[in-house]
matplotlib code that plots the C-alpha trace (Angstrom):
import matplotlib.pyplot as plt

x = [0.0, 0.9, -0.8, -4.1, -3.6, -2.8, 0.1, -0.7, 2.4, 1.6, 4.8, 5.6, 6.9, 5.2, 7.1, 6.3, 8.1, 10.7, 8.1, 7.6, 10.9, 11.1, 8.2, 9.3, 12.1, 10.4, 8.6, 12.1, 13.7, 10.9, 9.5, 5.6, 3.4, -0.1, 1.5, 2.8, 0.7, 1.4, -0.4, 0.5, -1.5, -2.3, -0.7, 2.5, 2.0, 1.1, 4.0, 6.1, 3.5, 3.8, 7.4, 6.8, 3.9, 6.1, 8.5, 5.8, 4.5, 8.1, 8.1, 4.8, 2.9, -0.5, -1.5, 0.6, -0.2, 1.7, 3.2, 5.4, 9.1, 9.9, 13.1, 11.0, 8.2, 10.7, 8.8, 12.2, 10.9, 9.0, 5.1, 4.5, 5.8, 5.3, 2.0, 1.2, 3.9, 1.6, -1.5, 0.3, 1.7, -1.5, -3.3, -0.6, -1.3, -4.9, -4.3, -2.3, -4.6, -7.5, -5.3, -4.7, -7.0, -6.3, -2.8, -2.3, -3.8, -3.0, -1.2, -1.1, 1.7, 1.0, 2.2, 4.6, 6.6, 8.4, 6.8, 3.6, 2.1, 0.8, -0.9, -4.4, -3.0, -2.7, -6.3, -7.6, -5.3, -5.6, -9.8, -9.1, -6.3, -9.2, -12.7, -11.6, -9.0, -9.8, -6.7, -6.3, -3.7, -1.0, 2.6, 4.0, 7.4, 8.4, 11.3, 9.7, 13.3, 16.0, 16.8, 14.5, 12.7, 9.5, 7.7, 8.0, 5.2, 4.0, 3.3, 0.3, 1.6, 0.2, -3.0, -5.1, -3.6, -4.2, -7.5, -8.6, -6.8, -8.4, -11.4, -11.2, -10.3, -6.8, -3.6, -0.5, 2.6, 5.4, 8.7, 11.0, 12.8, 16.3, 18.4, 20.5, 22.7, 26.4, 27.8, 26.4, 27.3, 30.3, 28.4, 26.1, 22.7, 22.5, 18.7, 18.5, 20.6, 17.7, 15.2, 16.9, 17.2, 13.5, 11.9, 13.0, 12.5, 8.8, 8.4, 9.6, 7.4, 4.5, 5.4, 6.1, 3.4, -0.4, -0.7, -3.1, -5.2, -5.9, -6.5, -7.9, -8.7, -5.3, -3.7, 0.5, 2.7, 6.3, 8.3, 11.5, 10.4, 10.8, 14.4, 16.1, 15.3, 16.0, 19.3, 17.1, 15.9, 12.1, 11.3, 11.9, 12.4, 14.2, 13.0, 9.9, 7.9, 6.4, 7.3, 6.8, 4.0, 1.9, 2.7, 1.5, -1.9, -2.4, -1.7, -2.7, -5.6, -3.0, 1.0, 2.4, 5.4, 6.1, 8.6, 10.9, 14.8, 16.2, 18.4, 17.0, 18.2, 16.9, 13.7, 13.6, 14.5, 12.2, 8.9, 10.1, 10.4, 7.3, 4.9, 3.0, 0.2, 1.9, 3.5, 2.4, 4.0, 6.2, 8.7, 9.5, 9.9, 9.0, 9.8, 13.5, 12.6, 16.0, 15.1, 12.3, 11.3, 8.0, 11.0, 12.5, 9.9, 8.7, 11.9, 11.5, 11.6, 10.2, 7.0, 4.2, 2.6, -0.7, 1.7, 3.3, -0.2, -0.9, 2.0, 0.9, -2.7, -4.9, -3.1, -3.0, -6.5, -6.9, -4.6, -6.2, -9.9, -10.4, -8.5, -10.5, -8.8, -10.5]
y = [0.0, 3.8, 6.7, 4.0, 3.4, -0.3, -0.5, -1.9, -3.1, -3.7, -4.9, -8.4, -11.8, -15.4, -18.0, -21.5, -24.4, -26.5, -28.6, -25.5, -24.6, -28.3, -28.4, -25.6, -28.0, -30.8, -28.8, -27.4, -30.7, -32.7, -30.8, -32.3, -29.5, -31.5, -34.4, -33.4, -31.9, -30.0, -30.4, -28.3, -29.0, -26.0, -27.5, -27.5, -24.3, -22.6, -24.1, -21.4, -18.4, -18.2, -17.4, -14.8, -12.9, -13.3, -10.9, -8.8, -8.5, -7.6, -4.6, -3.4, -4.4, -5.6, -6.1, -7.1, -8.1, -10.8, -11.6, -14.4, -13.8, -12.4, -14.7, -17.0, -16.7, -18.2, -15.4, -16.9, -20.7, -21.8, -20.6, -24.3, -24.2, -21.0, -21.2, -23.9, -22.7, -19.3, -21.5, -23.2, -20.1, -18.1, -21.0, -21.2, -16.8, -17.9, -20.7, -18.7, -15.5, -18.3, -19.3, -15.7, -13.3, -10.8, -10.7, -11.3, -10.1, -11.5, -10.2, -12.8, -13.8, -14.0, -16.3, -13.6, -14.5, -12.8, -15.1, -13.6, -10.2, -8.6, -9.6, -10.5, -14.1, -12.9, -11.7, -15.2, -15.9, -12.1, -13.0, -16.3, -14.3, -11.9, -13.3, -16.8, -16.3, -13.2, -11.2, -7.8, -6.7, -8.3, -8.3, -6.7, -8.1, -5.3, -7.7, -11.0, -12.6, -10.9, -9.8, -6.6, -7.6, -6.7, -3.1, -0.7, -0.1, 2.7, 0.5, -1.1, -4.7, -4.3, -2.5, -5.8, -6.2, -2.4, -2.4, -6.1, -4.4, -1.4, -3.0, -5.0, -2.2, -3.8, -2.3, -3.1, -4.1, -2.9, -5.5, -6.9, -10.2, -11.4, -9.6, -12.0, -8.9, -10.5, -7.3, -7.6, -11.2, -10.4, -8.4, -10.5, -10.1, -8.5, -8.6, -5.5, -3.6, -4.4, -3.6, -0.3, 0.2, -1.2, 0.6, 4.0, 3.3, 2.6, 5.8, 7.8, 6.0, 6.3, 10.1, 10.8, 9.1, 8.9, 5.4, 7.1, 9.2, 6.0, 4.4, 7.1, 4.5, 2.7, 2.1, 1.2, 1.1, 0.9, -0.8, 0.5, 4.6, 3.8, 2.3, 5.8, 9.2, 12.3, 14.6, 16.6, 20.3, 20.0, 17.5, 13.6, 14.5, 17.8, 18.9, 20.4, 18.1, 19.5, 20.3, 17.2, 19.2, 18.6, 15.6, 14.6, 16.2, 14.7, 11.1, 11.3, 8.5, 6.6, 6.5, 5.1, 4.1, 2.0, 2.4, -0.2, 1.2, 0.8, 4.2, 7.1, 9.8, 7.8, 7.5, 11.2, 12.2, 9.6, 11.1, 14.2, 14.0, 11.3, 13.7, 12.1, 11.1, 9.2, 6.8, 3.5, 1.6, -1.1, -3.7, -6.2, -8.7, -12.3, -13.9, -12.9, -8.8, -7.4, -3.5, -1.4, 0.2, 2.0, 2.9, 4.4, 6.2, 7.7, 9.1, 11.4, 14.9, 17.0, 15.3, 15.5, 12.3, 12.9, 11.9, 9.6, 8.0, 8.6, 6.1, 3.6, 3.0, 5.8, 5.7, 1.7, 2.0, 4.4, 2.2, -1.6, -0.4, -4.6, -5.3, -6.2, -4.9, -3.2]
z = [0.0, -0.8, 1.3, 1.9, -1.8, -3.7, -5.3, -9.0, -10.6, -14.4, -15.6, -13.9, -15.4, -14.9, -11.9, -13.1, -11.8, -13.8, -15.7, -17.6, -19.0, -20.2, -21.7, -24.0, -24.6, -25.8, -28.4, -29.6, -29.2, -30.7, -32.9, -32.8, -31.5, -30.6, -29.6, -26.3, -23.7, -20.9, -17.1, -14.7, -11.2, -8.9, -6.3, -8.3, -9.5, -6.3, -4.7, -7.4, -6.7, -2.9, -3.7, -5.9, -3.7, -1.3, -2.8, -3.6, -0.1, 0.5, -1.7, -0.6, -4.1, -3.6, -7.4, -9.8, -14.3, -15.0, -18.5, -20.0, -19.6, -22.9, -23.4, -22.9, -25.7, -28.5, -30.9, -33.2, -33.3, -36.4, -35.8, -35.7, -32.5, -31.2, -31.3, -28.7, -26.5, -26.9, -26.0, -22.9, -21.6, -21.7, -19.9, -17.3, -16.7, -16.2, -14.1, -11.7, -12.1, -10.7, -7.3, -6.6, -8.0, -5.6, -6.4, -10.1, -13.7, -17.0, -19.5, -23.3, -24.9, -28.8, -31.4, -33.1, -35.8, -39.2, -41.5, -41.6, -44.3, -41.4, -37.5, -38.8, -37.2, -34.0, -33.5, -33.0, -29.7, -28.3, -28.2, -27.0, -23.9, -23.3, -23.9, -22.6, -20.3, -18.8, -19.9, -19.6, -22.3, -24.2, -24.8, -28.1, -29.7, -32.1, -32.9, -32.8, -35.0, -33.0, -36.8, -36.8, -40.5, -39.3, -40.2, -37.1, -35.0, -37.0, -40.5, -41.4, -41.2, -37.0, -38.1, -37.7, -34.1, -33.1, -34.8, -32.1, -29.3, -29.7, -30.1, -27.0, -24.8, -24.4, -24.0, -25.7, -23.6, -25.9, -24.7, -27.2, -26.2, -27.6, -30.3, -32.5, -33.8, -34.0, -32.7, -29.2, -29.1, -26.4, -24.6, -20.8, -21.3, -24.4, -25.1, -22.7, -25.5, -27.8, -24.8, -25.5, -29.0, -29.6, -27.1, -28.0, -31.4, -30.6, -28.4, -31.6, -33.8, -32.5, -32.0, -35.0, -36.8, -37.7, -35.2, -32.9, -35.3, -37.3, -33.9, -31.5, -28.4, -29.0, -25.6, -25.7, -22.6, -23.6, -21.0, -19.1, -19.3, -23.1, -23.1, -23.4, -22.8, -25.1, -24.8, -26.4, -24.9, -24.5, -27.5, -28.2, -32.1, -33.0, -36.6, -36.4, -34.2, -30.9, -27.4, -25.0, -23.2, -26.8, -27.1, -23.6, -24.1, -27.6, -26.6, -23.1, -23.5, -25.8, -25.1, -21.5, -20.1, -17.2, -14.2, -14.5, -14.1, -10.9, -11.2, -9.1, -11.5, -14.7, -12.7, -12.0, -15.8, -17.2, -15.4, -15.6, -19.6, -19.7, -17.4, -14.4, -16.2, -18.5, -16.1, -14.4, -11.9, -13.1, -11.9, -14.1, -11.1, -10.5, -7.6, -7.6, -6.7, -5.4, -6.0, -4.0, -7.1, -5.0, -2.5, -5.4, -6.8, -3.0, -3.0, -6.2, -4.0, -6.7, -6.8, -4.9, -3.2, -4.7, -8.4, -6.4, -6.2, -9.5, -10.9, -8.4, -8.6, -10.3, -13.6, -14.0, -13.5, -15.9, -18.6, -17.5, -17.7, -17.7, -14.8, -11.4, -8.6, -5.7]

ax = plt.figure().add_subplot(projection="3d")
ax.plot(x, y, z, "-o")
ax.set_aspect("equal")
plt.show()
């Protein structure tokens, strides 16, 4: 809790036990989507989530959206298999949304892949996440290959997913996963450089671009404050685009951007360049959560606490219409 407020934390990742991890082995391995299911019992599944709320009780977070671990969501597999390693992972968010209600929300992994004219194929499993499972947003790849030969955001091959989303009242979680660019190779962890690169590239995009006028009730938060911030005096593209303040009132039902750095002066600069209402609260934790991110953010000193408030509850409301939390 924050000032007698929840804290809603709309950028978390799944904690499954080891059964899961192998399964997504076996359909590499294998190579037979349909012929191998996967069972997961609650009592082996709870057994993982009392770790992970633990950690959240820890950090004072009361509400968390989780989504699949985006290394995790092999969007560079043949869609063969992606897409019932989408299927099982989407159950598996529902099935640990039903044990703990009051602590988790869903957010859908979808079958992404570069082989495909556009994302009319994704419609089918963001209904499923939503109408069936109860999700309340999904997770956006804009680098599904690690080889970045998709359009960007801005181009009509995502119009069919923008158009569903928007229709469903569903926000987009913009996250990339891994990057198979050779000249990062050397470098630990290198899918946070194209966390980086992807990100920003989506907050200029959409920017810059018609996106939102095409799609007026179009809802995107870009993870990680947008990857990078702007060296840039008052504006996030120089030549001829406008101020931030303008930009912040013209895409204040549609552009959002999440909390999760773990640097106080990156925090600071981010909202600061971002504007209040344009953040939500975000981790990015599991059941490993070794930063106090709403520590971090109570500690900004040149905001007041009713924005503090804000970024923890009032604006993922506002974002996550679907999501029932008290």
């Amino acid at each position: 809790m924050y000032q007698g407020q929840k804290v809603i934390d709309v950028h978390g990742h799944m904690t499954t036990p080891d059964s899961f991890r192998n399964f997504a082995m076996t359909l590499m391995s294998l190579r037979s989507p349909g012929r191998q299911q996967y069972n997961l019992s609650d009592d082996e599944l709870r057994e993982s989530l009392l770790e992970h709320i633990e950690a959240l009780d820890k950090r004072n977070i009361d509400y968390q959206l989780v989504s699949p671990r985006p290394v995790a969501m092999l969007h560079w597999e043949s869609p063969h298999i992606q897409e019932q390693w989408c299927r099982v992972t989407n159950d598996v968010i529902a099935q640990s949304v039903k044990l703990f209600p009051d602590r988790f929300g869903g957010i859908a992994q979808l079958p992404q892949s570069n082989e495909h004219p556009d994302t009319s194929f994704l419609v089918e499993e963001l209904e499923r996440a939503v109408k069936d499972l109860g999700m309340v947003g999904a997770l956006l790849n804009p680098d599904p290959s690690g080889m970045r030969d998709v359009p960007g955001v801005n181009e009509k091959y995502w119009y069919p997913l923008y158009e569903k989303a928007q229709e469903l009242d569903v926000p987009l979680l913009v996250h990339p996963s891994i990057t198979k660019d050779r000249r990062v190779r050397a470098i630990p962890h290198n899918y946070q450089i194209n966390n980086v690169w992807e990100e920003y590239l989506a907050t200029l995009l959409y920017i810059a671009t018609d996106v939102f006028q095409v799609f007026p009730r179009l809802k995107v938060v870009i993870c990680h404050a947008g990857g990078g911030l702007s060296r840039h005096f008052n504006s996030d593209i120089r030549d001829g685009h406008p101020p931030r303040e303008e930009v912040r009132e013209k895409y204040f039902n549609n552009l959002f951007f999440d909390t999760c750095v773990y640097d106080g002066s990156f925090m600071d600069t981010a909202v600061k360049q971002h504007g209040i209402d344009s953040m939500v609260f975000g981790t990015e934790i599991g059941a490993a959560l070794r930063v106090d991110v709403v520590g971090l953010i109570d500690g900004l000193k040149d905001f007041s606490v009713e924005d503090k408030v804000k970024i923890f509850n009032t604006n993922p409301k506002r974002v996550y219409s679907r999501m029932k939390v008290a």
